[in-house]
C-alpha positions in Angstrom: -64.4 -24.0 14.9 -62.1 -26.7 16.8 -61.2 -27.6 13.6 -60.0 -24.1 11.6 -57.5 -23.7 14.9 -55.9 -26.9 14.4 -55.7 -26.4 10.9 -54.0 -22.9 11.0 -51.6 -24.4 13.8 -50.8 -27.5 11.4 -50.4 -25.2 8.6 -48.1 -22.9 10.7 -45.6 -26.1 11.6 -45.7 -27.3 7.8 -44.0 -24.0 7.0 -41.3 -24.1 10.5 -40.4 -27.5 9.3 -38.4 -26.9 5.8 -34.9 -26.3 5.9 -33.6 -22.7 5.2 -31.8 -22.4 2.4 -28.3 -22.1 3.5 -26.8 -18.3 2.6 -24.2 -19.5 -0.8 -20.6 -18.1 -0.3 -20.1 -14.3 0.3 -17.6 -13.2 -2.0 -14.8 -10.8 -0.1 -12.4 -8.4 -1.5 -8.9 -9.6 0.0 -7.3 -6.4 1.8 -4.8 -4.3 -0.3 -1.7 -3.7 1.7 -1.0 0.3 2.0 2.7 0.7 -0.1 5.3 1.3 1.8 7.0 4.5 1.1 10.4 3.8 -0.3 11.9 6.9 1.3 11.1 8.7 4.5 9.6 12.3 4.2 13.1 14.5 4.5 13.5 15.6 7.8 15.9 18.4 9.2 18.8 15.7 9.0 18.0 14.1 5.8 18.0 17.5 4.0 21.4 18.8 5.5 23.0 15.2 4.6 21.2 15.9 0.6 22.7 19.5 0.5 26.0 18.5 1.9 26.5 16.3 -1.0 25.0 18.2 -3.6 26.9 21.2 -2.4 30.0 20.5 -1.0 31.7 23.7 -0.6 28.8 25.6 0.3 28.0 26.2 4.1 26.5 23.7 6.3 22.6 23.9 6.6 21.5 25.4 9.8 17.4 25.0 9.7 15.1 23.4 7.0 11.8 22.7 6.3 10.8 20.3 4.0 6.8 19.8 2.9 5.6 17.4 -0.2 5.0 19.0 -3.8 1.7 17.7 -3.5 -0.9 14.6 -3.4 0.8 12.3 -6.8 4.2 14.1 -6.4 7.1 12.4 -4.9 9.3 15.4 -4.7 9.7 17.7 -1.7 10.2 21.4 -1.3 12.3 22.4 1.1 13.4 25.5 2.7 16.5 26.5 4.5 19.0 28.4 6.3 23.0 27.9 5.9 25.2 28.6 8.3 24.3 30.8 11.4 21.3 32.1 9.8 18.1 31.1 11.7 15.5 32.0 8.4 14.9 29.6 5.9 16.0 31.9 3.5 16.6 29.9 0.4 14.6 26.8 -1.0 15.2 23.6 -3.1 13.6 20.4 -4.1 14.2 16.8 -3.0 14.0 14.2 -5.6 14.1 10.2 -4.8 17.2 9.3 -5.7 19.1 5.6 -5.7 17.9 4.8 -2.0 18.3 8.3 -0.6 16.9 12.1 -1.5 18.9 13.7 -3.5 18.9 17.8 -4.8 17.1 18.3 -7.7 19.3 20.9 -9.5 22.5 21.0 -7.5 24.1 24.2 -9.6 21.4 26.5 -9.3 21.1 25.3 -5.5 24.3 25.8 -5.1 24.6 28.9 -6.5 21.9 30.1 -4.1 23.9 28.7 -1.3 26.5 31.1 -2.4 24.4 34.4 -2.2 
């Protein structure tokens, strides 16, 4: 009986003795950078400085609001007030433009403006 528990203890250490196989290379997925945005979401500012230039003539923008078309879109919608109204009144949409937003169809905007 001696014998069968030094057997099973040899037996035991045989198996402790071989080298585990070492885990091969774990292949990673390298971490895509987020895009930068190459405008700034149109603030209160932004818009008034984008109407002023569409709309030279027109009164100067009191209040805005300006919320994204949707997910894929990069245009903006944006509502507004002009002079010392206080409702956003009238709306338009921001385009990207060369470096800065820019009014997507200045003469009807305009012509709104006018009203």
């Amino acid at each position: 009986m001696k014998y069968l528990v030094v057997i099973a203890g040899l037996a035991t250490l045989a198996g402790c003795g071989e080298p585990a196989a070492e885990p091969g290379p774990v292949a990673t997925q390298s971490a895509v950078e987020p895009a930068e945005p190459a405008l700034p979401a149109p603030d209160e500012a932004i818009f008034a400085e984008a109407f002023a230039d569409a709309c030279p003539d027109a009164e100067t923008v009191s209040t805005s609001s300006c919320q994204s078309k949707g997910l894929g879109s990069s245009d903006f919608l944006c509502k507004y007030g002009l002079g010392e109204d206080e409702y956003l009144r009238h709306q338009a949409t921001l385009v990207p433009g060369e470096g800065e937003w820019a009014v997507a169809d200045p003469a009807e905007t305009c012509a709104q403006g006018a009203d």
